[in-house]
One Martini backbone bead per residue (centre of mass of N, CA, C, O) as a GRO file, in nm:
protein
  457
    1UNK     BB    1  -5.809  -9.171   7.257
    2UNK     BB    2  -5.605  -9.112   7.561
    3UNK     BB    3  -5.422  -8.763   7.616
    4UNK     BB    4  -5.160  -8.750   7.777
    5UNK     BB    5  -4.953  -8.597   8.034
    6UNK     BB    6  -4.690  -8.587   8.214
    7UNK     BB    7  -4.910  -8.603   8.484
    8UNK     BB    8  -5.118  -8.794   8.374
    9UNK     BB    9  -5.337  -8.663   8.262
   10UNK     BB   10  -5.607  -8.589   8.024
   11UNK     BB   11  -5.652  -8.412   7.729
   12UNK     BB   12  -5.990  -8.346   7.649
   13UNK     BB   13  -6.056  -8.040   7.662
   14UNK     BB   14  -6.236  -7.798   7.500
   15UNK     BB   15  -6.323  -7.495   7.471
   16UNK     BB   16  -6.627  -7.567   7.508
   17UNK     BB   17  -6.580  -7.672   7.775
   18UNK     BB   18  -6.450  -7.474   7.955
   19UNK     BB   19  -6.662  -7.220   7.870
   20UNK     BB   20  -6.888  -7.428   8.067
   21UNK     BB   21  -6.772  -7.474   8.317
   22UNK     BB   22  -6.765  -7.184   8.424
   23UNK     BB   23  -7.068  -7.127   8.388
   24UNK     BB   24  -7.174  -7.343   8.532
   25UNK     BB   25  -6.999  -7.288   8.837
   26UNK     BB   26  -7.165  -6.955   8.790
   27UNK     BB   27  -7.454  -7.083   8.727
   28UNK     BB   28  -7.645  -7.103   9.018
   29UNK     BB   29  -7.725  -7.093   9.353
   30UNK     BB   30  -7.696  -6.788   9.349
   31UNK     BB   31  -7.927  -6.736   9.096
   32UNK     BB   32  -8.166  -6.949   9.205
   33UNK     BB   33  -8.124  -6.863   9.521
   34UNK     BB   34  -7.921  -6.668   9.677
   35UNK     BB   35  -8.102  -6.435   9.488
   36UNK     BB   36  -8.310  -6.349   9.753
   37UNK     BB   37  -8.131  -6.281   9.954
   38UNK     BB   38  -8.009  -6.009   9.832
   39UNK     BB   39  -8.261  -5.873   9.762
   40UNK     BB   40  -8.341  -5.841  10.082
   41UNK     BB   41  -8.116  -5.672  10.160
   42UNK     BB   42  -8.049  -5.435   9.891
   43UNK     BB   43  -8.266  -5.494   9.656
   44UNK     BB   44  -8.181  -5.303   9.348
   45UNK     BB   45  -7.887  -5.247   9.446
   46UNK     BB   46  -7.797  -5.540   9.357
   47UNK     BB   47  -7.696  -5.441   9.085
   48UNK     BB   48  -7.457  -5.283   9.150
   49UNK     BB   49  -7.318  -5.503   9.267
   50UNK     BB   50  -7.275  -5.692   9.055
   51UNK     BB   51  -7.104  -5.535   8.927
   52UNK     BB   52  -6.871  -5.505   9.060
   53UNK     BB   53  -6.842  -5.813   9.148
   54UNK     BB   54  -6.763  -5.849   8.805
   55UNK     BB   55  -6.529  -5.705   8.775
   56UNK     BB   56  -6.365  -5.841   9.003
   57UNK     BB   57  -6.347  -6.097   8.845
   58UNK     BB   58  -6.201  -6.008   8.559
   59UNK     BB   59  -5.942  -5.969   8.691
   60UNK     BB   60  -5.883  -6.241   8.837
   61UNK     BB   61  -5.903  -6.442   8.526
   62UNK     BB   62  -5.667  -6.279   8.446
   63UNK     BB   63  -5.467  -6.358   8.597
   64UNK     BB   64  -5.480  -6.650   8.597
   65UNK     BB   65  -5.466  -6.678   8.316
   66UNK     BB   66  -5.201  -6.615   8.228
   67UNK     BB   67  -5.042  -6.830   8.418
   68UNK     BB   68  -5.255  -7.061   8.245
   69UNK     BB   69  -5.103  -7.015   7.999
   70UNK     BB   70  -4.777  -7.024   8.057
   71UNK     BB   71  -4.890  -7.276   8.310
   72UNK     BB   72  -5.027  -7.575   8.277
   73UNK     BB   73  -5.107  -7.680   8.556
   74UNK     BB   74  -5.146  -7.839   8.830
   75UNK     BB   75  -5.323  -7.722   9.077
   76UNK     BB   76  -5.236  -7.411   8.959
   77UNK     BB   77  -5.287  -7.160   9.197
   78UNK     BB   78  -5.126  -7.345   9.407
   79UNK     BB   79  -4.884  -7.355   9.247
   80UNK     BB   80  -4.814  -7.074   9.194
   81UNK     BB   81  -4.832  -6.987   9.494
   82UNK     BB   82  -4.571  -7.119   9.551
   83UNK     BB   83  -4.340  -7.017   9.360
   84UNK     BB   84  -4.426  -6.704   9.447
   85UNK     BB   85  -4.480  -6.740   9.770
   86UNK     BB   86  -4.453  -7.036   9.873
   87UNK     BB   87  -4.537  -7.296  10.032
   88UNK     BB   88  -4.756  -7.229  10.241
   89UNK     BB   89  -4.950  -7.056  10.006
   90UNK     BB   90  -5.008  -7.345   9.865
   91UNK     BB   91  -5.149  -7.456  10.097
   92UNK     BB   92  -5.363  -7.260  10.146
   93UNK     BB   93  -5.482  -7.278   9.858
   94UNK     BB   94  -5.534  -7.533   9.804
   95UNK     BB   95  -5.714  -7.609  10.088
   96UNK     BB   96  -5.957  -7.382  10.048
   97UNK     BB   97  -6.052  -7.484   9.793
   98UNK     BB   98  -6.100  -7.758   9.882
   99UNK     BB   99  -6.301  -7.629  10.054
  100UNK     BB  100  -6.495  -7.451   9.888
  101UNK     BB  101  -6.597  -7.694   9.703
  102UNK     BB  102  -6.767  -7.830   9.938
  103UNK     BB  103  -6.900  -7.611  10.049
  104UNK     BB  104  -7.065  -7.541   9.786
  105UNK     BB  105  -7.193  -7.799   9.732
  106UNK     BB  106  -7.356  -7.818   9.949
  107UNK     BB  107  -7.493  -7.594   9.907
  108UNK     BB  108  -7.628  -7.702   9.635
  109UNK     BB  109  -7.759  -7.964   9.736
  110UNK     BB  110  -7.951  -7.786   9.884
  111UNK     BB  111  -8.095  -7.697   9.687
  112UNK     BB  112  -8.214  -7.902   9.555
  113UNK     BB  113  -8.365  -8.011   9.791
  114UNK     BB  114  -8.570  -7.776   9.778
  115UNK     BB  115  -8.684  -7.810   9.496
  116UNK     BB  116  -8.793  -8.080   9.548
  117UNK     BB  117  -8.993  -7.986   9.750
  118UNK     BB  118  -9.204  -7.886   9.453
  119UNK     BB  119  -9.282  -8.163   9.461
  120UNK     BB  120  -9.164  -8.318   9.734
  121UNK     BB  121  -9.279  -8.241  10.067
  122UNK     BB  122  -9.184  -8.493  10.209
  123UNK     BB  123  -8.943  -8.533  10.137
  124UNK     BB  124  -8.625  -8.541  10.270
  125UNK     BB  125  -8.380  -8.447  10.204
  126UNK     BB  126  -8.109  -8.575  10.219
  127UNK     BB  127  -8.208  -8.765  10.021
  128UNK     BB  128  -8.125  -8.640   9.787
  129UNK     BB  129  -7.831  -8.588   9.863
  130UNK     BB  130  -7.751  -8.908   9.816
  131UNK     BB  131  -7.839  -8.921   9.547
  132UNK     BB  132  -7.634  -8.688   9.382
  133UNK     BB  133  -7.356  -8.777   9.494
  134UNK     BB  134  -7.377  -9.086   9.351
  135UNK     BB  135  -7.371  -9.002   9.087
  136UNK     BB  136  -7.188  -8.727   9.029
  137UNK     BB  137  -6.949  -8.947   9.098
  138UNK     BB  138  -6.966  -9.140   8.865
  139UNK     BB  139  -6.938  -8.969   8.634
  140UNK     BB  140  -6.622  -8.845   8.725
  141UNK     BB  141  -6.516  -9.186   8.685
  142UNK     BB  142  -6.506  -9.222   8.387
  143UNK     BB  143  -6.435  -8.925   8.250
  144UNK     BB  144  -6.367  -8.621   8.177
  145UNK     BB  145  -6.516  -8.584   7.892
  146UNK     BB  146  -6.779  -8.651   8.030
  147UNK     BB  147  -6.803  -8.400   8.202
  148UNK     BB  148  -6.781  -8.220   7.966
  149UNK     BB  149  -7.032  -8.305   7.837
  150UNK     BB  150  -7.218  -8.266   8.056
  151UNK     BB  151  -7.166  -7.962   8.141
  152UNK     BB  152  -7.264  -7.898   7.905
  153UNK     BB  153  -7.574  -7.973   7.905
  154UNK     BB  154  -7.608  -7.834   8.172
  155UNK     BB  155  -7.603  -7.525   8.077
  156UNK     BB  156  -7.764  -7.514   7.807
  157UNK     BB  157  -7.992  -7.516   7.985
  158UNK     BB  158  -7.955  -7.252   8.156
  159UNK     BB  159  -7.895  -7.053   7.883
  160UNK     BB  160  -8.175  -7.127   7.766
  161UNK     BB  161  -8.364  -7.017   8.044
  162UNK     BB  162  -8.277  -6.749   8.070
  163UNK     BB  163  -8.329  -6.605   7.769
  164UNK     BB  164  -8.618  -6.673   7.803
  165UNK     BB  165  -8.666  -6.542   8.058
  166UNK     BB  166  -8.586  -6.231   7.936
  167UNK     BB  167  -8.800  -6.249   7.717
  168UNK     BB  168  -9.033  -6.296   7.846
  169UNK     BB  169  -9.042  -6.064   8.056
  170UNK     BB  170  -9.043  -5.844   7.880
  171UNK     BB  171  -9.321  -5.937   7.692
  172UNK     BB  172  -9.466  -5.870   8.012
  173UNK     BB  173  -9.411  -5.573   8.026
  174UNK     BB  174  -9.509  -5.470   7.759
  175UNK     BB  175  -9.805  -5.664   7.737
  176UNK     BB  176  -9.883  -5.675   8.014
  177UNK     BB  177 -10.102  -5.497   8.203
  178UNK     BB  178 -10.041  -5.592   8.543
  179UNK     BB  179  -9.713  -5.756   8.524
  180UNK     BB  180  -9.561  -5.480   8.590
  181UNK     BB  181  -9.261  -5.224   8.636
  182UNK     BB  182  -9.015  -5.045   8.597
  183UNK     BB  183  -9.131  -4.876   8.898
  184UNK     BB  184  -9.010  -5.135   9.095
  185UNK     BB  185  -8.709  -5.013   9.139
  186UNK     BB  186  -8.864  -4.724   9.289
  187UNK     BB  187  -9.090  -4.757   9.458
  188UNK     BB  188  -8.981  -4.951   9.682
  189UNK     BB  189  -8.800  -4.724   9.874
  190UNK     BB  190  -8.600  -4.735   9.634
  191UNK     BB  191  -8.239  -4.835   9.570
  192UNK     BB  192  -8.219  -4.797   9.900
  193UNK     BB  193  -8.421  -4.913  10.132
  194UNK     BB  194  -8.163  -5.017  10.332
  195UNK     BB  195  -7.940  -4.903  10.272
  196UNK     BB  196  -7.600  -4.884  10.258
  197UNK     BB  197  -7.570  -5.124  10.416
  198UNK     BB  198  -7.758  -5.342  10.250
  199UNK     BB  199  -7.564  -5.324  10.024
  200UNK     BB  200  -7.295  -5.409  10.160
  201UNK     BB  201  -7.415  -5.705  10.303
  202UNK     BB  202  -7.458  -5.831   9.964
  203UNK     BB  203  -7.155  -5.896   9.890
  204UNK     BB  204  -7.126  -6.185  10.015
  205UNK     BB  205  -7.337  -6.313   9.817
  206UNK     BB  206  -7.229  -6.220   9.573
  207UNK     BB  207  -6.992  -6.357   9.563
  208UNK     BB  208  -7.049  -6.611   9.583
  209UNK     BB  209  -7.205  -6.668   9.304
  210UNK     BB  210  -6.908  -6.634   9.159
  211UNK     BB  211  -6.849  -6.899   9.260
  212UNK     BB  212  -6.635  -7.050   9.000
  213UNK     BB  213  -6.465  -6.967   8.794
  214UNK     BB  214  -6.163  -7.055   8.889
  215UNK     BB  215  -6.199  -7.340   8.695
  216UNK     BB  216  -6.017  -7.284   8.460
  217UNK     BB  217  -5.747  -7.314   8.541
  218UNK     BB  218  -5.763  -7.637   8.584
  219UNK     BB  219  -5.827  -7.699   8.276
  220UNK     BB  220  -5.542  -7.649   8.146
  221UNK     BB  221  -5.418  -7.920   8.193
  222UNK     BB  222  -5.691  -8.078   7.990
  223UNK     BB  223  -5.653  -7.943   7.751
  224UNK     BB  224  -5.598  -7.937   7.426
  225UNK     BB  225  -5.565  -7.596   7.399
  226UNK     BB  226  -5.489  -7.352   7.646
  227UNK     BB  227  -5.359  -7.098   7.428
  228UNK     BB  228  -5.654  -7.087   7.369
  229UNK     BB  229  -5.900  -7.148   7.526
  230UNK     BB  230  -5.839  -6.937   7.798
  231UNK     BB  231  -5.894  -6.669   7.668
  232UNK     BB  232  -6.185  -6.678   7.561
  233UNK     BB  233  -6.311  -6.776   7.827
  234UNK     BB  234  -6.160  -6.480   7.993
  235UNK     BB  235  -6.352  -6.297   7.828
  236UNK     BB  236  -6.676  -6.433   7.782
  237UNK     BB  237  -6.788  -6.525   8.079
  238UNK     BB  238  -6.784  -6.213   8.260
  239UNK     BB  239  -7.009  -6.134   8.058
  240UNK     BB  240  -7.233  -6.345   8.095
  241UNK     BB  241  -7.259  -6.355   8.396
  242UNK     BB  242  -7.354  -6.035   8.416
  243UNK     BB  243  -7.566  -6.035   8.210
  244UNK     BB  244  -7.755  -6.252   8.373
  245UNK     BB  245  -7.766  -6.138   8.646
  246UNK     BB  246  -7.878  -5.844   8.588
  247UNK     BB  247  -8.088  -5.907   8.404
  248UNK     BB  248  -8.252  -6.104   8.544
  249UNK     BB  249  -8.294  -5.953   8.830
  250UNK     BB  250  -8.456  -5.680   8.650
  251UNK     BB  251  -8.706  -5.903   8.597
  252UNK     BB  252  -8.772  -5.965   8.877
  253UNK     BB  253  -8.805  -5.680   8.993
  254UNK     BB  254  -9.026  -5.586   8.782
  255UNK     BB  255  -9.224  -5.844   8.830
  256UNK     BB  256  -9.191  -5.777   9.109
  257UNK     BB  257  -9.160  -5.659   9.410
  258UNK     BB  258  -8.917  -5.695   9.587
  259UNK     BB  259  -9.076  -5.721   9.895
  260UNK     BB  260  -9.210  -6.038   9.741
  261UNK     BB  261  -8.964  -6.199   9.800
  262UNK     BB  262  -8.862  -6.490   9.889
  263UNK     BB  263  -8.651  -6.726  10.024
  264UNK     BB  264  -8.766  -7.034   9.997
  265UNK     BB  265  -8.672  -7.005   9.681
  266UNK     BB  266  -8.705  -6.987   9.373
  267UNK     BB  267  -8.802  -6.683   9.197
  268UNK     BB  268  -8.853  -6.778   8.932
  269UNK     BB  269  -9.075  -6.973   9.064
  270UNK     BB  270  -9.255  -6.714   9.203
  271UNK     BB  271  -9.295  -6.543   8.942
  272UNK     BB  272  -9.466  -6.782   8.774
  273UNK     BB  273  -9.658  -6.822   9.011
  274UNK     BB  274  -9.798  -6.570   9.014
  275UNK     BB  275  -9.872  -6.554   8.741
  276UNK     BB  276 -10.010  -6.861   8.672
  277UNK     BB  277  -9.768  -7.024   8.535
  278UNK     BB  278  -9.712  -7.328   8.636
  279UNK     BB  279  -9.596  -7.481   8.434
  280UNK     BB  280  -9.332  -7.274   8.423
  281UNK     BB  281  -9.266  -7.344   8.696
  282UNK     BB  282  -9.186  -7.654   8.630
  283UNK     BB  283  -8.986  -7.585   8.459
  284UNK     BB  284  -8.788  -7.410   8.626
  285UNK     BB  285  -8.740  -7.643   8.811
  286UNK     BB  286  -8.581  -7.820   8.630
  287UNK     BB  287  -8.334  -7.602   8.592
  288UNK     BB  288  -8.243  -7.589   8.841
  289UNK     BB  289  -8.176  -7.882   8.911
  290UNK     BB  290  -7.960  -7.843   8.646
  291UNK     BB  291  -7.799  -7.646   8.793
  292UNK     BB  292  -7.717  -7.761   9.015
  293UNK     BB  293  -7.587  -8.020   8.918
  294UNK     BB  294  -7.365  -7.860   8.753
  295UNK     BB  295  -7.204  -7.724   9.024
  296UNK     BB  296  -7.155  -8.006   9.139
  297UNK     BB  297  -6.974  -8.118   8.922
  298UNK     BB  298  -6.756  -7.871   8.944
  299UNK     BB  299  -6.685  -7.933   9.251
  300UNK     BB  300  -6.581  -8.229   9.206
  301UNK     BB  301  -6.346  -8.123   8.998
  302UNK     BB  302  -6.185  -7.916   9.164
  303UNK     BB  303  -6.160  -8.059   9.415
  304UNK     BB  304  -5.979  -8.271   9.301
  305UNK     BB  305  -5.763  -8.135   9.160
  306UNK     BB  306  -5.617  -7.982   9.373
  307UNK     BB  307  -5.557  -8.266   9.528
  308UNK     BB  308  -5.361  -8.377   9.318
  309UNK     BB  309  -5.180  -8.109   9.294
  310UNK     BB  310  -5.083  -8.189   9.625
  311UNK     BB  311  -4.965  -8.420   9.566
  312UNK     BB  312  -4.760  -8.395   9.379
  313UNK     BB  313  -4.608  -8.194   9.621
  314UNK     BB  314  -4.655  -8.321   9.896
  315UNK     BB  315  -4.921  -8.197  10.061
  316UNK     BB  316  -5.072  -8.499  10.008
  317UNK     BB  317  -5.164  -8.802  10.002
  318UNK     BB  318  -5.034  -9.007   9.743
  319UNK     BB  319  -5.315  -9.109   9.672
  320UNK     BB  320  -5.414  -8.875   9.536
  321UNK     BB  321  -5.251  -8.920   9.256
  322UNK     BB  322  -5.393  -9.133   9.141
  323UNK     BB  323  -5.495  -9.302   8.810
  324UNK     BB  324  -5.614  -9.393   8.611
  325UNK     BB  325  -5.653  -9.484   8.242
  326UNK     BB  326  -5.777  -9.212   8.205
  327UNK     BB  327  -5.671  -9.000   8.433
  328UNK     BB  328  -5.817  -9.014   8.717
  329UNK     BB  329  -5.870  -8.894   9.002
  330UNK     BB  330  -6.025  -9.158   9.224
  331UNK     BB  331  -5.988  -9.066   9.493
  332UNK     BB  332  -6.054  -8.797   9.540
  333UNK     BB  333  -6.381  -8.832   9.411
  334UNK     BB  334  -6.424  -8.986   9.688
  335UNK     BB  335  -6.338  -8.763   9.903
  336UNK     BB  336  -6.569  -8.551   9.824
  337UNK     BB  337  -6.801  -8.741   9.857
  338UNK     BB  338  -6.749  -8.789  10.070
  339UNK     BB  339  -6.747  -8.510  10.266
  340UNK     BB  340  -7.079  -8.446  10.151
  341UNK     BB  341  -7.191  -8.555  10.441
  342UNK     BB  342  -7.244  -8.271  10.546
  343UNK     BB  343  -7.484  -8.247  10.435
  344UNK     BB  344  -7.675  -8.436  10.515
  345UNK     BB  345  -7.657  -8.343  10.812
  346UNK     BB  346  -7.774  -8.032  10.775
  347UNK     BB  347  -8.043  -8.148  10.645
  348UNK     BB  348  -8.133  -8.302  10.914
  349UNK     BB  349  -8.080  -8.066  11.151
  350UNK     BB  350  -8.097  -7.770  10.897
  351UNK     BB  351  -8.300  -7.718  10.673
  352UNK     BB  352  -8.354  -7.382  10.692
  353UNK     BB  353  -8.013  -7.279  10.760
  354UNK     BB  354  -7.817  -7.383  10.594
  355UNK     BB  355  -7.747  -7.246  10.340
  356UNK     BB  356  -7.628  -6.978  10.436
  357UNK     BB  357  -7.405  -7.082  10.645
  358UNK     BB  358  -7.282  -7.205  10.381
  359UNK     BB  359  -7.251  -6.942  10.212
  360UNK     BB  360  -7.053  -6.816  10.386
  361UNK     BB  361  -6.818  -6.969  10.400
  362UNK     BB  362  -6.775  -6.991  10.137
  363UNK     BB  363  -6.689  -6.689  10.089
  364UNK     BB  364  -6.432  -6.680  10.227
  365UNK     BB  365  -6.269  -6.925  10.048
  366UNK     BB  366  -6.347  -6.771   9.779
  367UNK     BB  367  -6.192  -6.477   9.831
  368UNK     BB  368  -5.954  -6.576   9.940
  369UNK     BB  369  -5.864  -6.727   9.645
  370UNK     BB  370  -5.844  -6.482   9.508
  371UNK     BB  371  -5.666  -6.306   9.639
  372UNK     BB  372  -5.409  -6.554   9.626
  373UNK     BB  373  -5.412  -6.472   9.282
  374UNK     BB  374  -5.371  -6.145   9.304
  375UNK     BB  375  -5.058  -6.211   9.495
  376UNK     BB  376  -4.948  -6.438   9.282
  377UNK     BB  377  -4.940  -6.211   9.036
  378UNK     BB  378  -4.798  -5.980   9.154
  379UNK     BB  379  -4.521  -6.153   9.204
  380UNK     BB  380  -4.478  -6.225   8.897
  381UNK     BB  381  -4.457  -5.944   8.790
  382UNK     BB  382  -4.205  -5.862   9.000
  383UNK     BB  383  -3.994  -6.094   8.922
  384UNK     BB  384  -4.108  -6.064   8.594
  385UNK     BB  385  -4.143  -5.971   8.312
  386UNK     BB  386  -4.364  -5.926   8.053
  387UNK     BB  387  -4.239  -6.038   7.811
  388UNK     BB  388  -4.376  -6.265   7.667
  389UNK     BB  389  -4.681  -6.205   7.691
  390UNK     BB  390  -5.016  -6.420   7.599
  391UNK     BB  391  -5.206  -6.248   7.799
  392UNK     BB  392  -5.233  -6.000   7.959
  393UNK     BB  393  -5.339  -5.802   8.224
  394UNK     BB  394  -5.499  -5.500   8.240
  395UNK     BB  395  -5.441  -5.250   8.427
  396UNK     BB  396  -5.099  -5.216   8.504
  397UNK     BB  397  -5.154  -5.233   8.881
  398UNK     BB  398  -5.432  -5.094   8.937
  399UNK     BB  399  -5.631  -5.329   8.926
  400UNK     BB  400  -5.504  -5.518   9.129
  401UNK     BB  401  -5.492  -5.326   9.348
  402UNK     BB  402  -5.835  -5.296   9.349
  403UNK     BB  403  -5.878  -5.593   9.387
  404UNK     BB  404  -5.785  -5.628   9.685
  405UNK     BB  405  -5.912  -5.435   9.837
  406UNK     BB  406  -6.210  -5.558   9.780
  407UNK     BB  407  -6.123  -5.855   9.918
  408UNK     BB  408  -6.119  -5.687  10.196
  409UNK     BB  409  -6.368  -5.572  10.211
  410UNK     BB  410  -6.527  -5.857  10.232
  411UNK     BB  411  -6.435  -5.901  10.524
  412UNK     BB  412  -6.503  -5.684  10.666
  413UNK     BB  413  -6.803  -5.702  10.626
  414UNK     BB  414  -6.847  -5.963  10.740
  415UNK     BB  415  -6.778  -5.885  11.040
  416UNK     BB  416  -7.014  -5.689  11.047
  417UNK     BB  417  -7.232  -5.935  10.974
  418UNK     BB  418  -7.412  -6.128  11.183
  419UNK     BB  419  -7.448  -6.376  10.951
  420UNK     BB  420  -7.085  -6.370  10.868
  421UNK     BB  421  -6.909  -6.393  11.133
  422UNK     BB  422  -6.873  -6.669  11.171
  423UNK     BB  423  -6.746  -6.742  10.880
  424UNK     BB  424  -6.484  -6.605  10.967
  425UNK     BB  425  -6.417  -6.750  11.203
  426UNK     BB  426  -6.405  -7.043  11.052
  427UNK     BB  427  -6.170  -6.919  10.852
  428UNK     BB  428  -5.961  -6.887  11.062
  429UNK     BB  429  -5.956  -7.154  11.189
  430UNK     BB  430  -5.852  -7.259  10.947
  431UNK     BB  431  -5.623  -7.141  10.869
  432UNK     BB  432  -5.450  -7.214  11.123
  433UNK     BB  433  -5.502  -7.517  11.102
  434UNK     BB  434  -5.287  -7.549  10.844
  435UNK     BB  435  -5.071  -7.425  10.970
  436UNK     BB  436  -4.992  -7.619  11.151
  437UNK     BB  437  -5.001  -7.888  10.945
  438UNK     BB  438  -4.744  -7.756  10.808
  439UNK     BB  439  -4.559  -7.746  11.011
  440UNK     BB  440  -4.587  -8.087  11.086
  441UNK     BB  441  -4.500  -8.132  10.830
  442UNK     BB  442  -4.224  -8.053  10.798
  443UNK     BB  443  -4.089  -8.192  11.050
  444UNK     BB  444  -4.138  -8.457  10.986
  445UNK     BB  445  -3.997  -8.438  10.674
  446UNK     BB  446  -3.692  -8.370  10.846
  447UNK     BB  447  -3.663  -8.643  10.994
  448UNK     BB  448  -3.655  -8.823  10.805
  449UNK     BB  449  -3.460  -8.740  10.659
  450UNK     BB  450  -3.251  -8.759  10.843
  451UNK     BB  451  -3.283  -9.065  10.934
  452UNK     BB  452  -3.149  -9.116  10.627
  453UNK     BB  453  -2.890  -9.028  10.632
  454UNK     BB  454  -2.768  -9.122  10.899
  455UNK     BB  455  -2.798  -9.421  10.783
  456UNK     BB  456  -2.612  -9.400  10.564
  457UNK     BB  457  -2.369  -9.310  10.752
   0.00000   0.00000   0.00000
C-alpha cells in the first residue's frame, strides 16, 4: 500500500534507497567519463583537487542535511530558499537545479552514447540517446519505490565494479612485472605538470563530477524515516564518493602515465585494454553504460520534483503539480524527458565535443546551487537559535563561510579558463533571463489580484 504525506507524494524510500540514490547520482559520468578531461588538465595533482572538492561538498550536505532533517519539504533547498531568503531567490534556485539536471542528463545521455560506441562504432549516437530516455522516463513513471529499487542495483552494480577495479589495479601493480609503478604519478612531469594553473584549471570539471549529491534534500520529503535516514546519507556518502574518486584515480594513473590517457572514452576501459585484458574491458564498459544509466535515473527524478516543489508554491505551471495515484508527479517527468531532446539535437550536430560543452554549462547550474545551500543555510542559523537541531553542522561558522568563498574562487576559474568561460556567459544569462520572468510573474500575478478584488468590489 502506497504511504502519502500531506503533499500528495508517496513515502516509499527507505535509508537504503536513500543511501545509494546519492551515491549513484554522483558516482556517474563525471568519473568514468569525465575524469579523463580532469586528468589531461591537472595530471596526478587532480586527486589533491578531488580532495578539496570533496571536502567542500561535505560542508554543503552538512548544511543540506541539517535543513531537510528539520523541515523534509517539497522542493528542499528550493523551498528553504524561499524561506530564508526570499521568493525571488527561491525562484531562481528552484529552476536553476532542474536546469542543473536536465543539463547534467544530457551530459550522462552523451557519455551513454559514446560507450556505446565500444560495441556498436557505426551506430549514430542520437540514437541510443533516444532510446535511454524513453526507458528511463518510462521507468520514472511507475512508483518511486520502483525508481529506488532501480537506482539501489544500478549503484551496487557502480560500486562493487569500483572495489574490483581498484582491488584488481592494486594487484597489477603489485604482482605484474612491467604493469604501472606508482612513480608514474611524478615520474612524468611531477605532481603538476601543467603547473598550477592546469591544477586550478582542473577544478570546473572536478565539481561536475560531484554534481547530483544534493538529490539527498529531495528525497527526504518522500523517505519513510528522513530524520533517521537522511543524517546517515549525509555522513557516509562524501566518504565513499571521495574514498572511490581519489583509489581509482590513483590506480589508473599508476598503471598507465597521465599523459598516456585519452579523452575518447573512459580510461576504465583503455587502462584494461591496454593491458591485453580486453574481455575485462568489455565487463567493464557494461558498468559505465549501468553507471550512466543510474545517473540518467537520478537526474529525471530530481528534475521532476524540483519542478513540482516550484509548482506547489505557485512559481511553476498548475499542471507541474498533479500526481498519480501512486504519488508520481507524472507531468514534470515528461517535461524533463521532452527537455532532453537537447541531447539528441547536440549529439547529431556535435557528436565530439558535446560532453565537454555540456559538462562546463552543468558545472556552473551545479556550483550556483550549492552556494545558494549555503547562503541559504547561513540566512537560517541567522535567524534562529541553534538549539534542538538534530543534525547541526559541524565547524560553525568558519566551514560555511570558507566553503562559499571556494564557491566564489570556482566561478572564478570557469572566467578565467577559455573552454569554461563560454558556460559562466550562458549562466548568467540564464539567471537574467529567470529574473526577468520572476519580474513578468509577479506582476502579472499582482494585476489579476487587483482585478479579483475590484471585480468583488
Amino acid at each position: 500500500m502506497t504511504t502519502k504525506s500531506g503533499d500528495g507524494l508517496s513515502r516509499r524510500l527507505n535509508g537504503r534507497h536513500i543511501r545509494f540514490i546519492a551515491l549513484g547520482s554522483a558516482i556517474g559520468t563525471g568519473l568514468f567519463y569525465g575524469s579523463s578531461d580532469t586528468i589531461a588538465k591537472a595530471g596526478p595533482s587532480v586527486l589533491l583537487a578531488y580532495l578539496i572538492g570533496g571536502a567542500a561538498i561535505f560542508f554543503v550536505l552538512r548544511a543540506l542535511g541539517e535543513m531537510a532533517v528539520n523541515d523534509p519539504a517539497p522542493g528542499s533547498f528550493g523551498e528553504y530558499a524561499r524561506k530564508h531568503l526570499g521568493p525571488l531567490a527561491g525562484f531562481l534556485t528552484g529552476w536553476t537545479y532542474a536546469f542543473e539536471m536536465v543539463i547534467v542528463c544530457v551530459a550522462d545521455v552523451t557519455a551513454l552514447a559514446v560507450y556505446m560506441g565500444f560495441w556498436f562504432p557505426d551506430v549514430p549516437r542520437w540514437i541510443w540517446v533516444v532510446l535511454t530516455i524513453l526507458v528511463i522516463a518510462a521507468a520514472n513513471l511507475v512508483s518511486v519505490r520502483v525508481y529506488g529499487e532501480l537506482e539501489f542495483w544500478f549503484t551496487l552494480v557502480k560500486v562493487v565494479a569500483i572495489v574490483a577495479m581498484i582491488l584488481g589495479g592494486a594487484a597489477i601493480l603489485i604482482f605484474g612485472a612491467d604493469s604501472g609503478s606508482i612513480t608514474n604519478l611524478w615520474s612524468h612531469g611531477g605532481w603538476f605538470p601543467n603547473g598550477i594553473g592546469g591544477f586550478i584549471a582542473s577544478f570546473a570539471l572536478v565539481m561536475f563530477a560531484f554534481g547530483g549529491t544534493e538529490i539527498l534534500g529531495l528525497t527526504a520529503a518522500e523517505s519513510e524515516d528522513p530524520r533517521t535516514a537522511m543524517p546517515k546519507a549525509v555522513n557516509t556518502v562524501p566518504v565513499r564518493v571521495l574514498l572511490f574518486y581519489v583509489a581509482t584515480l590513483a590506480i589508473i594513473m599508476m598503471l598507465n602515465p597521465w599523459n598516456t590517457i585519452s579523452d575518447s572514452g573512459s580510461p576504465f576501459v583503455q587502462i584494461f585494454s591496454g593491458l591485453g585484458l580486453h574481455s575485462a574491458a568489455t565487463v567493464l564498459n557494461i558498468v559505465v553504460v549501468t553507471a550512466a544509466l543510474s545517473a540518467i535515473n537520478s537526474d529525471i527524478f530530481g528534475a521532476g520534483r524540483m519542478i513540482y516543489g516550484l509548482a506547489r508554491r505557485g512559481q511553476a505551471p498548475a499542471v507541474m503539480a498533479r500526481v498519480t495515484r501512486n504519488g508520481i508527479p507524472w507531468m514534470t517527468v515528461l517535461v524533463v524527458a521532452a527537455a532532453l531532446s537537447l541531447a539528441v539535437v547536440l549529439n547529431y550536430l556535435l557528436p565530439d565535443s558535446a560532453f565537454l560543452l555540456i559538462a562546463s554549462v552543468g558545472t556552473f547550474a551545479t556550483v550556483w546551487v550549492w552556494f545558494m545551500i549555503l547562503l541559504t543555510h547561513y540566512r537560517s542559523r541567522r535567524q534562529s537559535p541553534a538549539e534542538g537541531l538534530e543534525f547541526p553542522v559541524p565547524f560553525w561558522p568558519v566551514g560555511q563561510i570558507l566553503t562559499m568563498a571556494f564557491m566564489v574562487f570556482i566561478f572564478v576559474v570557469m572566467a578565467f579558463a577559455e573552454d569554461t568561460r563560454l558556460a559562466l556567459i550562458v549562466g548568467v544569462v540564464w539567471l537574467a533571463v529567470l529574473c526577468g520572468l520572476f519580474w513578468f510573474h509577479r506582476r502579472a500575478t499582482s494585476s489579476t489580484e487587483a482585478d479579483k478584488s475590484y471585480a468583488q468590489n
